[in-house]
Legacy VTK file of the C-alpha trace (Angstrom):
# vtk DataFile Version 3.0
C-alpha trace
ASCII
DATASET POLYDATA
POINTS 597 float
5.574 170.967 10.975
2.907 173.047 9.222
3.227 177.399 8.683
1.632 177.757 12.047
3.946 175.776 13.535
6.563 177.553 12.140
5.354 180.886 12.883
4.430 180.709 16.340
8.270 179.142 16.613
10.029 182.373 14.825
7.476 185.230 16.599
8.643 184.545 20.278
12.382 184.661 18.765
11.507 188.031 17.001
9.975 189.496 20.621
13.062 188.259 22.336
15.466 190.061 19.753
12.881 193.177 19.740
13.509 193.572 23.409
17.256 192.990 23.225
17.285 195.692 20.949
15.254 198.134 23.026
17.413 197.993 25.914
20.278 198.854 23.838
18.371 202.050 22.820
17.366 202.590 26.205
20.719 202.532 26.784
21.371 205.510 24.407
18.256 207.182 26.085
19.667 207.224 29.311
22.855 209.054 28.174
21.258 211.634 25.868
18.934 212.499 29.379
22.471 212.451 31.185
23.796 215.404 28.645
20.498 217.560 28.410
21.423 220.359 28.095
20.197 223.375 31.024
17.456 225.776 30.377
15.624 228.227 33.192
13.320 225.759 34.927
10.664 228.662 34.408
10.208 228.355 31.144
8.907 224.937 31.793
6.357 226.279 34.014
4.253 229.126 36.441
6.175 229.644 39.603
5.172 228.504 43.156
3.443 231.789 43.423
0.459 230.619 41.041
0.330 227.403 42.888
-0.426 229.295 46.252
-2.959 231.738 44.758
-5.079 229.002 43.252
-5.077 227.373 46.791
-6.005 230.220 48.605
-8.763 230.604 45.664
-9.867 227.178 46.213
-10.270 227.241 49.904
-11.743 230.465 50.251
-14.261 229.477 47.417
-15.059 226.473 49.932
-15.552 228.143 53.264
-17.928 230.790 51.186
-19.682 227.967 49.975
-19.282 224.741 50.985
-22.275 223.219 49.560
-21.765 224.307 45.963
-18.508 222.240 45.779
-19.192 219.176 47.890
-22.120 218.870 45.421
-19.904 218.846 42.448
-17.686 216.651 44.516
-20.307 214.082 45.095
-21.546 214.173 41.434
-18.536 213.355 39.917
-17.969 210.565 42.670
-21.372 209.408 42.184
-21.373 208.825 38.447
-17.973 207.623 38.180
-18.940 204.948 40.223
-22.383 204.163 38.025
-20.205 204.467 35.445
-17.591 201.688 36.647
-19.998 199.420 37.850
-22.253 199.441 34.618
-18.832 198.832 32.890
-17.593 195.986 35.197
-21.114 194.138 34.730
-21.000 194.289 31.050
-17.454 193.025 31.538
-18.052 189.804 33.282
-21.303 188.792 31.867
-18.983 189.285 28.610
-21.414 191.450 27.061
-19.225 193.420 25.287
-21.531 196.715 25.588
-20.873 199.859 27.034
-22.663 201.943 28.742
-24.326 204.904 26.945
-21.434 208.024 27.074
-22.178 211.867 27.102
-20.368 214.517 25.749
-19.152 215.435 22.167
-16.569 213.341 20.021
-12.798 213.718 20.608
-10.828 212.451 17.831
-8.303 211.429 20.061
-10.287 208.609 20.579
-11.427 207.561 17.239
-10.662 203.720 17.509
-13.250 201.718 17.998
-12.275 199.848 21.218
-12.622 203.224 22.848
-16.141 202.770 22.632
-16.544 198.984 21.811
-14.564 197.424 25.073
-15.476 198.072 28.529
-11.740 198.443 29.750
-10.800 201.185 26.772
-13.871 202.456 27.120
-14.556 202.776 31.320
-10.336 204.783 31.026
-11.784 207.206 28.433
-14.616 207.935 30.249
-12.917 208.535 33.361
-10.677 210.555 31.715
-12.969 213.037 30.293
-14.612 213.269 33.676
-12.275 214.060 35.485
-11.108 216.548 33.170
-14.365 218.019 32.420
-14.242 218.278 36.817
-10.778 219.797 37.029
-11.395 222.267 34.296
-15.220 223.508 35.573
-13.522 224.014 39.209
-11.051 226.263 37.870
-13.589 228.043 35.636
-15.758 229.036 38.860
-12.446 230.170 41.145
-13.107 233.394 42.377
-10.840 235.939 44.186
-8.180 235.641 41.350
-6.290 238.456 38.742
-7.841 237.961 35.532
-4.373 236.971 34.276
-3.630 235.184 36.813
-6.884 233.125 36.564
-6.006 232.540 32.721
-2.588 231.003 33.334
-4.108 229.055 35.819
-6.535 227.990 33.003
-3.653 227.619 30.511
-1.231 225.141 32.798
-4.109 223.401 33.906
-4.986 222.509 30.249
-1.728 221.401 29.986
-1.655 218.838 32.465
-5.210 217.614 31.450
-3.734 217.080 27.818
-0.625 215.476 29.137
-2.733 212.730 31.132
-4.683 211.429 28.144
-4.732 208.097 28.532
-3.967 208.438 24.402
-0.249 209.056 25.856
0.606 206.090 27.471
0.824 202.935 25.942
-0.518 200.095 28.386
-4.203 202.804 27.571
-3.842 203.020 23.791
-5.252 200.781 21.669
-3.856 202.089 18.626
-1.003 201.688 20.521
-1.147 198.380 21.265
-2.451 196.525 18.180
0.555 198.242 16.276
2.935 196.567 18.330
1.327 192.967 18.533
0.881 193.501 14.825
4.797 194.309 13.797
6.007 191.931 17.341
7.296 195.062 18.565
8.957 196.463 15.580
6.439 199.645 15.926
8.252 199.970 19.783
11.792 200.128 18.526
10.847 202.277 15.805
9.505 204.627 18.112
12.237 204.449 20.508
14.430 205.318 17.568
12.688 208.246 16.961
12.270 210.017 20.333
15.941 209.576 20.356
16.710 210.640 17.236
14.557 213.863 17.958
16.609 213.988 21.731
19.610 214.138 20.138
19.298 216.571 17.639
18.249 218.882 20.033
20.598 218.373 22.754
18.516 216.443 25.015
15.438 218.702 24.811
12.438 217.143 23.333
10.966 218.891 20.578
8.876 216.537 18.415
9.647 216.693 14.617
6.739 217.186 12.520
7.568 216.465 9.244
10.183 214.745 7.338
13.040 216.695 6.855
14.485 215.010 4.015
11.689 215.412 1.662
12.184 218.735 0.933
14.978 221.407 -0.267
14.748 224.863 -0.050
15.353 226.297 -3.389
14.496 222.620 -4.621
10.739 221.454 -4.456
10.036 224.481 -2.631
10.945 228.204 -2.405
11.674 228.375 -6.280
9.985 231.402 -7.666
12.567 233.011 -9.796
14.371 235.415 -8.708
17.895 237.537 -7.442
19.200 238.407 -4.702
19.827 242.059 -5.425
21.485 243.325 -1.981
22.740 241.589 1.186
23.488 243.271 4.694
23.828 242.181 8.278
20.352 241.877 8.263
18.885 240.410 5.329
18.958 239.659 2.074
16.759 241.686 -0.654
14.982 239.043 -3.278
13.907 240.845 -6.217
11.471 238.693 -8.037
11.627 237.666 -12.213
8.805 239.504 -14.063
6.437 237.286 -15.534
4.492 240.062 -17.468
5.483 242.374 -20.430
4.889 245.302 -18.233
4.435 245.982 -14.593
2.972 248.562 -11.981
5.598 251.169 -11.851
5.403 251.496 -7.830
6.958 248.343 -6.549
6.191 246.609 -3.308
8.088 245.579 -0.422
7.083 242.483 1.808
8.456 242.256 4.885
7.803 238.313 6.194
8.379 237.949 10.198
11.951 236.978 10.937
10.755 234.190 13.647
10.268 231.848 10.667
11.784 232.224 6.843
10.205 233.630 4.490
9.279 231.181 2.284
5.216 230.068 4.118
5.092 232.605 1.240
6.391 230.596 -1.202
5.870 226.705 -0.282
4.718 225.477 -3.800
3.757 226.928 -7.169
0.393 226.015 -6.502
0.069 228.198 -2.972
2.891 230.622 -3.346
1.477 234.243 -2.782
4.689 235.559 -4.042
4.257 234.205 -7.604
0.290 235.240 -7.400
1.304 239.037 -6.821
4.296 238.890 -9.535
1.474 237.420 -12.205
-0.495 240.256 -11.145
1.824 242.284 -12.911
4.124 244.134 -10.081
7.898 244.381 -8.942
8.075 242.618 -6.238
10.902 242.733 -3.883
11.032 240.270 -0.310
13.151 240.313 2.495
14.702 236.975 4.111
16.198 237.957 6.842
19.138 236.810 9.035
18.928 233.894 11.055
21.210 235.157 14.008
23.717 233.856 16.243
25.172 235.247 19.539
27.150 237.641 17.682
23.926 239.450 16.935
22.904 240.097 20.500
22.853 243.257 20.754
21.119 243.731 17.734
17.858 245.875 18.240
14.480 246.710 16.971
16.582 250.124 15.658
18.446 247.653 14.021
15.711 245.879 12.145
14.297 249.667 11.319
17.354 251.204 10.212
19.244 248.288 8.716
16.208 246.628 7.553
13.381 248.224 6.698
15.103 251.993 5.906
17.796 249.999 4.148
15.187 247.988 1.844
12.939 250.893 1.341
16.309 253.288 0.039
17.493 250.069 -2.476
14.199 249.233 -4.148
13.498 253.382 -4.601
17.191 253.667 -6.421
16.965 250.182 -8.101
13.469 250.933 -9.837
14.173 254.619 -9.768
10.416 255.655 -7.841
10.321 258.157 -4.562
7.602 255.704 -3.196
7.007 251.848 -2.577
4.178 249.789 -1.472
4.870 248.166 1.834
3.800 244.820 3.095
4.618 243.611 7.014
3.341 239.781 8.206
2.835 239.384 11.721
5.898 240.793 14.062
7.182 242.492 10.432
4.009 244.085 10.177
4.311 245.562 13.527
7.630 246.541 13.140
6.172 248.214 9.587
3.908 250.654 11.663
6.640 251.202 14.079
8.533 252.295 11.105
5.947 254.621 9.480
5.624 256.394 12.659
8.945 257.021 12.362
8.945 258.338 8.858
6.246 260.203 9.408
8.028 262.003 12.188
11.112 262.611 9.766
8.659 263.977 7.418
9.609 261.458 4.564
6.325 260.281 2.739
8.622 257.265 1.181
5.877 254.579 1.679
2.703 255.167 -0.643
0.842 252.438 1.419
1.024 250.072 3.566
-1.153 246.425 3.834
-0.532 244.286 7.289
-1.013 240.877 7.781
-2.048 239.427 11.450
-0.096 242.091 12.804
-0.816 243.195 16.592
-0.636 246.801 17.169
-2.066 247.434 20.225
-0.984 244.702 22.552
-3.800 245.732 25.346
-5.283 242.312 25.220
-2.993 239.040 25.529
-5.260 236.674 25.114
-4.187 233.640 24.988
-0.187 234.546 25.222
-1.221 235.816 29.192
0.825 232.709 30.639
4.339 233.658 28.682
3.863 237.474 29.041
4.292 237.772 32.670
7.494 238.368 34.827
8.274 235.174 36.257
8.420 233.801 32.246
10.158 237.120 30.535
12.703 237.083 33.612
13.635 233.822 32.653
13.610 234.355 29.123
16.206 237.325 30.070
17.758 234.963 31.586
18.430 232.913 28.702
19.252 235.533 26.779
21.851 237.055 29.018
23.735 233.603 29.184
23.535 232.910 24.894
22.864 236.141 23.395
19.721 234.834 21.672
16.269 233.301 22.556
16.844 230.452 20.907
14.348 229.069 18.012
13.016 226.266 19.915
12.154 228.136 22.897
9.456 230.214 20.614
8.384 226.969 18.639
7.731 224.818 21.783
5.768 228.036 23.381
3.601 228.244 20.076
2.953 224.127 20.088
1.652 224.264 23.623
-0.714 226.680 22.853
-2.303 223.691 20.199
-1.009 221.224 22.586
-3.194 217.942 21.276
-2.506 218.937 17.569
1.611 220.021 17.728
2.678 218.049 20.920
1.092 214.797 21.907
-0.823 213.740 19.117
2.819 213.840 16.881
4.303 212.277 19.511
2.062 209.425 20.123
2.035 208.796 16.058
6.124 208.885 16.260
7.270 207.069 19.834
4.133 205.020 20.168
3.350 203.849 16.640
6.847 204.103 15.093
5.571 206.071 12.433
7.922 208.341 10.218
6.696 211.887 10.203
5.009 213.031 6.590
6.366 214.703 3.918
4.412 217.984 4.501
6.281 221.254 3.024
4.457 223.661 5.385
4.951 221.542 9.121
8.532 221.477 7.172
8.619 225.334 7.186
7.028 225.327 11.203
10.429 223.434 11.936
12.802 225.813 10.316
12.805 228.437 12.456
14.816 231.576 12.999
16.730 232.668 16.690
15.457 236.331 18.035
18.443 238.532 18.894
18.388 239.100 22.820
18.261 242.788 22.810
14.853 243.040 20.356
13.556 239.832 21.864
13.417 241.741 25.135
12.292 245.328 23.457
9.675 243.568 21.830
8.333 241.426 24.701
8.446 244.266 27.634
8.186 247.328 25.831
5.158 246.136 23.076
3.707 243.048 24.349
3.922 243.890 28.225
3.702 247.621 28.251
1.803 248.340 25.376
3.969 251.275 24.391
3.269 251.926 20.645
-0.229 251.912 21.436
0.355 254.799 24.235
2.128 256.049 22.166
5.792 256.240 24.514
7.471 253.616 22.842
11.176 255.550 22.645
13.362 254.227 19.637
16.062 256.411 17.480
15.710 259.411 19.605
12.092 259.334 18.829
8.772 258.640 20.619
6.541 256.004 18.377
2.742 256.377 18.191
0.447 254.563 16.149
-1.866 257.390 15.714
1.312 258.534 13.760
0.305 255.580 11.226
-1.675 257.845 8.442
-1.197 256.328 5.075
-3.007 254.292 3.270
-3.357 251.089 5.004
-5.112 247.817 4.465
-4.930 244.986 7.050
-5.872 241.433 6.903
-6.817 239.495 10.030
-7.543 236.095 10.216
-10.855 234.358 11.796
-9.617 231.378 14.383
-6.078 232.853 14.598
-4.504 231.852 17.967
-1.010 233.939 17.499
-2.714 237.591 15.961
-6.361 237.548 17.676
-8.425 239.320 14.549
-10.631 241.668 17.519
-7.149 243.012 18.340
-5.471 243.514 14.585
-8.817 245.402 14.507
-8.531 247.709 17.245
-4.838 248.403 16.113
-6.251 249.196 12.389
-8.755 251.345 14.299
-6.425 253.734 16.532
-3.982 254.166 13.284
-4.324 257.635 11.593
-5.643 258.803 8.717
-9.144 257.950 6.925
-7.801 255.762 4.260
-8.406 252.434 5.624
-9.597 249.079 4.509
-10.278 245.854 7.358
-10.138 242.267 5.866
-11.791 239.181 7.736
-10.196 236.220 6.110
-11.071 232.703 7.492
-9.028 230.148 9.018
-6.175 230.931 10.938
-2.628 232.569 11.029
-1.495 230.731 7.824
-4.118 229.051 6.251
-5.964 232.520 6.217
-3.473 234.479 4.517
-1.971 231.396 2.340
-5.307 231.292 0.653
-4.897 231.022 -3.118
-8.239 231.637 -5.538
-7.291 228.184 -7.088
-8.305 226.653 -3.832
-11.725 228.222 -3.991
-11.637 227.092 -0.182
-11.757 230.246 2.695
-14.021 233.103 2.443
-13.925 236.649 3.623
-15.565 239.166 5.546
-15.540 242.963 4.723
-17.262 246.226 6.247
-16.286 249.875 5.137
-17.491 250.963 8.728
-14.425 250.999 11.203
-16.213 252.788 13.651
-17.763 249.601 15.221
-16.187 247.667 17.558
-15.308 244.068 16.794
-18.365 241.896 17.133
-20.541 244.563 16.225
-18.117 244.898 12.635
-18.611 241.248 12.108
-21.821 241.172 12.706
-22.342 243.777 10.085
-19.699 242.532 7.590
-20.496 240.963 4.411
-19.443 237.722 3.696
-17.521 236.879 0.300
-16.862 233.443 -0.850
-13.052 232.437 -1.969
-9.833 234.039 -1.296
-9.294 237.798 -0.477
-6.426 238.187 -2.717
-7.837 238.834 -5.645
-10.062 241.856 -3.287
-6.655 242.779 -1.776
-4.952 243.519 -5.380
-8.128 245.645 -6.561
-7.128 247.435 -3.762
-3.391 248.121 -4.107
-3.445 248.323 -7.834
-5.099 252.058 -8.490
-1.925 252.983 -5.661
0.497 251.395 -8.078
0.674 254.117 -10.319
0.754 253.615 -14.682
2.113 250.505 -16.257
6.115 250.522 -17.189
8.290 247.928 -19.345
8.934 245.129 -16.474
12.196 244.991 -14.676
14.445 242.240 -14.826
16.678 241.928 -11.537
20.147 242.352 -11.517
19.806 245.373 -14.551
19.784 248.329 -12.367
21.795 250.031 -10.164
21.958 246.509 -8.079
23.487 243.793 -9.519
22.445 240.090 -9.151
24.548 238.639 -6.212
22.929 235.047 -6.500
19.696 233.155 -7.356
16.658 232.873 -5.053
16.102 231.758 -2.500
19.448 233.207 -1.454
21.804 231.926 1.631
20.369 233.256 4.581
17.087 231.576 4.427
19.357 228.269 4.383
20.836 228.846 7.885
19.342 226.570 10.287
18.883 227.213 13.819
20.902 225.247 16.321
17.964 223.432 17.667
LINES 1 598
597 0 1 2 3 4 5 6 7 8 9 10 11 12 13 14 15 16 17 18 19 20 21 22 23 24 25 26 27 28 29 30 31 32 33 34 35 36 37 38 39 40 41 42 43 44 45 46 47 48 49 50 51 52 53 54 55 56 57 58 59 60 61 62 63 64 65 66 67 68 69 70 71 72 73 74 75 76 77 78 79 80 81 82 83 84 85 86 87 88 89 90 91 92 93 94 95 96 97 98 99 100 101 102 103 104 105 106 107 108 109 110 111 112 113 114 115 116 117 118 119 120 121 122 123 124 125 126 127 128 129 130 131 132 133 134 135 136 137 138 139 140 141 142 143 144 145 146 147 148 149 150 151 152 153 154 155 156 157 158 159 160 161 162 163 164 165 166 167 168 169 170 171 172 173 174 175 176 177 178 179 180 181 182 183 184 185 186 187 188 189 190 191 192 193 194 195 196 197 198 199 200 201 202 203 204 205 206 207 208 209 210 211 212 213 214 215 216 217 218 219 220 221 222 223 224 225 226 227 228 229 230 231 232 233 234 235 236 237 238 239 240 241 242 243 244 245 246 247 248 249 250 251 252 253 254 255 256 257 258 259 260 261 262 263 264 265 266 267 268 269 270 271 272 273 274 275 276 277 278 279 280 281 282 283 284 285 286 287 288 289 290 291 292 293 294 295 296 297 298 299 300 301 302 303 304 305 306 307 308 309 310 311 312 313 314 315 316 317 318 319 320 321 322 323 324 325 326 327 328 329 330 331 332 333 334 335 336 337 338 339 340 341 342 343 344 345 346 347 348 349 350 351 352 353 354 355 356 357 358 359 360 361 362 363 364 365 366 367 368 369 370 371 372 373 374 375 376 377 378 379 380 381 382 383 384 385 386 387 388 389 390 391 392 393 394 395 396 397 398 399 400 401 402 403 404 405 406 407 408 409 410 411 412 413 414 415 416 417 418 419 420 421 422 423 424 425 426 427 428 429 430 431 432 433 434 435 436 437 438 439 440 441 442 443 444 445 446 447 448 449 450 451 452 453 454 455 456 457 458 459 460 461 462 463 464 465 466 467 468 469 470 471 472 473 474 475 476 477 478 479 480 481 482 483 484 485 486 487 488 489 490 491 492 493 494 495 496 497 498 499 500 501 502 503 504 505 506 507 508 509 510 511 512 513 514 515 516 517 518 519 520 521 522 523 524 525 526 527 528 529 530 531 532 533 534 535 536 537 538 539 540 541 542 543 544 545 546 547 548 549 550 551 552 553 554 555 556 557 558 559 560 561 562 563 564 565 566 567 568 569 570 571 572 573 574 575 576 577 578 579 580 581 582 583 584 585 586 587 588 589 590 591 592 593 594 595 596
C-alpha cells in the first residue's frame, strides 16, 4: 500500500471522529443556550413602534411616487438577473471568468475565489446588491423624525452586516478550505471557542478579542512605577515615581473614564502617555477607579464629584503641599471634570489652575451616531436592568460600542474564531477593550437622561449638590483634544462644548485617528498628525478648514502648553514621603477587579 493509500484510509477515519466530537460539543451548546441567562429583549433591538413608522414611510413614499420606486425595483431585478445569467454561462462552459463587478473593494472579501469562481463570486455580488438596494431605500424615506430615520439607518446596517454571506460557512471560502485543509479540526476548534466565550458569559455571546492569557496587569503591561498613595470607595490615587532630578511644582491630576481601567494610558513602555508626561518632568498623580458591584447602586455622579474628584484634588494639594493642580478628564471623566469646575467655581474655590480634556462631550445636542441607544424604548430598558442588578453591567456598554463597528468588533472576530478555529491574538490594547468596568445604576441613569438625553449641562439646569451646573461656568484655562474619525466623542461636538465654556483662555486640538489611537499617539511613532487654529469663533468645518496641519503627535504641543501653568521647578517627589504614605505598588487592586461578564 503506498502513502496515498494510506492517507486517503486514515482522513475519512479523522472526519468520522471530527464529527463525533462535534456533536458532543453541540451537546454542551445546547445546554449553555438552555441556561442563558435573561436580559430586556430591548436592548437587543428598536421596538415594534420603529417597525410601523418605517412602513407607513415606505408606503406613503410609494403612493406619492410610484414610479420612482418600481424603477429602482426593476433595476435591481434587472441586473441581478444579467448578473446571474452571465455567471451561470461562464459556469457551464467552465470558463472560470466572472463577469466584470462594480463598486469599491470590501476586505471582507479579500480571497480570491470571491472574484475568481462564479458561485463565490455571483453570492458576493448579490449580496452587495441587495444591500446597496436596502440601504438607498431607506436613505430616500421621507415623512420620518430625524432620529427616528437614523435608528432606522442604524438597525438596518445591522442586519445587512449580519447577512454577509462572510458569516455563514456553506458561503465562505476561507471558511471552507480551512476545514478541508485541517479535516475539520478548524470546525471543532471553533465550536470550542464560541462555547468557551458562551460560557464565560453566562450564555450571552460576546466575542473575545484577544487572548487573555498573554497579558498581566502590573506584568507586561501597566508597570510604570509607582504608589498607591490613598484608597476610598471610589478609587485608588496612583502617584507616579519621578524620573527627573526636579519636577514642575504644580502637579497634575488625570482622571481616565471609569467605563474601562485606566491603564489604555499605560499599555507598554513604548505607548504609555503616563511615563511620557512623568519624563517631562511633572508629579503626576492618576485615578483607577472602582470597578463596582450592586452594592454601589446608588452611587451617583455626586458621588464621583465629591468622593472622587474633590477627594483627589484635596490629597494631591496636602501631599505636594500646592493650593492648585493641573487637571486632566478622558472622555466621560472629562465631562464629569467640567461638571466639577462648575461646581468649584460656584463655591468660589479656584483649586484647579487648568484643566486639558480629552474626547470629552459637553454639550450632548447632537447624538450622532449613539441616536439608536439614547431613546426611551432603550434607556427604559436599560432602567430596567438596572433596577433588577443595581448596575449596567460591563458587557451591556461593550456590546453597544462593538455594534457601532459591527464588521471590525463583531463578525469579522467571530468568523476568524467559530469559523476558522483561530485563537484570538495576543494584542495588549483589544486586551484592555475586554476589561471593562460596571456603571453604578444611579449615575448610569443621571448620566444617560439628564446629559446625554436632556442636554442639561449645556442649558445649563443640570441640578447636582444643591447646585445648578453650567458650562459657561467652565472659565479656566482649558485645553481640549478631539480626535478626527472618533465614533464615541464626535470632534464637531467636543468643539462646540470647548466653544460655549467660559473664559478666553482656550486652546482646540485636532488629533487624527480616532478615540484611542488619537490620543495614544506617542512622538516615537512619528505616525498621526494634528490640526490647530487659535480662532474658536468658527464653527466646525469652517475651523478645520482654516486649521493648520502639524505632522507627528500633539503631545509634545500639548506639554508646551501646560508647562508655563506648572509653575518653577522643585526637588522631585518620591511617593509615599509626604503626608500619604505608600499603601501598595502600581497598578494597585482595583484596576484588577474584573467585571462579571
Amino acid at each position: 500500500m503506498t502513502t496515498e493509500d494510506n492517507e486517503s484510509a486514515v482522513i475519512p477515519e479523522v472526519l468520522k471522529q471530527n464529527i463525533e466530537t462535534l456533536e458532543e460539543l453541540n451537546q454542551r451548546f445546547v445546554s449553555v443556550l438552555q441556561n442563558k441567562k435573561q436580559i430586556n429583549p430591548s436592548l437587543n433591538g428598536p421596538g415594534q413602534d420603529l417597525m410601523v413608522k418605517a412602513s407607513h414611510a415606505y408606503w406613503s413614499n410609494f403612493m406619492e411616487n410610484p414610479a420612482n420606486l418600481m424603477e429602482k425595483q426593476i433595476s435591481y431585478w434587472g441586473k441581478t438577473l444579467e448578473y446571474f445569467v452571465e455567471a451561470q454561462h461562464a459556469f457551464t462552459q467552465g470558463q472560470f471568468q466572472i463577469p466584470q463587478a462594480d463598486g469599491k473593494p470590501d476586505r471582507r472579501f479579500t480571497h480570491e475565489m470571491w472574484s475568481s469562481n462564479p458561485y463565490f463570486n455571483f453570492v458576493k455580488e448579490h449580496y452587495l446588491r441587495t444591500a446597496d438596494l436596502i440601504n438607498s431605500a431607506i436613505a430616500e424615506l421621507d415623512g420620518m423624525e430625524p432620529k427616528e430615520k437614523r435608528r432606522l439607518e442604524f438597525f438596518t446596517r445591522q442586519i445587512v452586516d449580519m447577512m454577509s454571506p462572510t458569516n455563514f460557512l456553506a458561503t465562505n471560502p476561507d471558511a471552507l478550505e480551512r476545514a478541508m485543509e485541517t479535516h475539520g479540526q478548524s470546525l471543532i476548534d471553533g465550536m470550542q471557542n464560541l462555547i468557551a466565550d458562551l460560557e464565560a458569559n453566562e450564555g450571552e455571546l460576546v466575542v473575545r478579542l484577544a487572548d487573555d492569557s498573554a497579558f498581566e496587569v502590573g506584568g507586561n503591561i501597566a508597570t510604570a512605577k509607582g504608589s498607591v498613595v490613598f484608597r476610598n470607595e471610589m478609587l485608588e490615587l496612583i502617584q507616579y515615581a519621578p524620573t527627573t532630578e526636579t519636577v514642575h511644582e504644580t502637579p497634575i491630576i488625570m482622571f481616565p473614564p471609569w467605563i474601562n481601567k485606566y491603564y489604555i494610558l499605560d499599555l507598554k513602555e513604548q505607548n504609555s502617555l503616563i511615563r511620557w508626561v512623568v519624563d517631562q518632568g511633572y508629579t503626576l498623580f492618576v485615578v483607577s477607579w472602582v470597578n463596582p458591584d450592586a452594592s454601589y447602586a446608588d452611587i451617583g455622579m455626586e458621588d464621583y464629584i465629591e468622593n472622587g474628584y474633590l477627594k483627589s484634588i484635596e490629597v494631591v494639594k496636602e501631599i505636594t503641599d500646592q493650593p492648585q493642580i493641573n487637571a486632566i478628564g478622558y472622555c466621560i471623566a472629562g465631562t464629569t471634570l467640567a461638571l466639577t469646575l462648575s461646581l468649584l467655581k460656584q463655591r468660589k474655590d479656584d483649586s484647579v489652575k487648568s484643566a486639558t480634556f480629552f474626547t470629552a462631550l459637553t454639550d450632548f445636542s447632537e447624538q450622532r451616531e449613539f441616536t439608536p441607544f439614547l431613546q426611551n424604548d432603550f434607556i427604559d430598558a436599560i432602567e430596567d436592568e438596572i433596577n433588577d442588578k443595581g448596575i449596567l453591567e460591563s458587557f451591556i456598554m461593550a456590546r453597544t460600542f462593538s455594534f457601532l463597528r459591527a464588521n471590525d468588533l463583531v463578525y469579522g472576530p467571530a468568523v476568524k474564531s467559530y469559523m476558522m478555529g483561530e485563537a484570538p491574538p495576543a494584542f495588549d490594547l483589544l486586551y484592555w477593550n475586554g476589561d471593562g468596568s460596571s456603571l453604578p445604576g444611579k449615575m448610569a441613569i443621571q448620566y444617560l437622561r439628564g446629559l446625554c438625553q436632556d442636554n442639561k449641562f449645556a442649558s445649563g439646569e443640570f441640578e447636582l449638590l444643591g447646585h445648578t451646573l453650567k458650562l459657561s461656568d467652565v472659565d479656566v484655562p482649558l485645553c481640549s483634544v478631539a480626535c478626527e474619525t472618533d465614533h464615541i466623542a464626535a470632534w464637531p461636538d467636543c468643539y462646540r462644548g470647548i466653544q460655549n465654556m467660559g473664559g478666553s483662555d482656550k486652546t482646540f486640538i485636532l488629533s487624527e485617528s480616532g478615540h484611542i489611537a488619537g490620543i495614544v499617539n506617542p512622538p516615537s511613532k512619528k505616525k498621526y498628525g494634528h490640526y490647530t487654529l487659535d480662532d474658536l469663533g468658527l464653527d466646525a468645518d469652517d475651523w478645520k478648514e482654516g486649521a493648520s496641519f502639524n505632522e507627528g503627535s500633539w503631545w509634545p504641543r500639548w506639554n508646551d502648553w501646560i508647562s508655563p501653568r506648572s509653575g518653577d521647578q522643585v526637588p522631585a517627589r518620591i511617593p509615599g514621603t509626604g503626608s500619604f504614605k505608600a499603601i501598595c505598588d502600581a497598578p494597585g487592586t482595583y484596576v484588577l477587579r474584573r467585571s462579571h461578564v
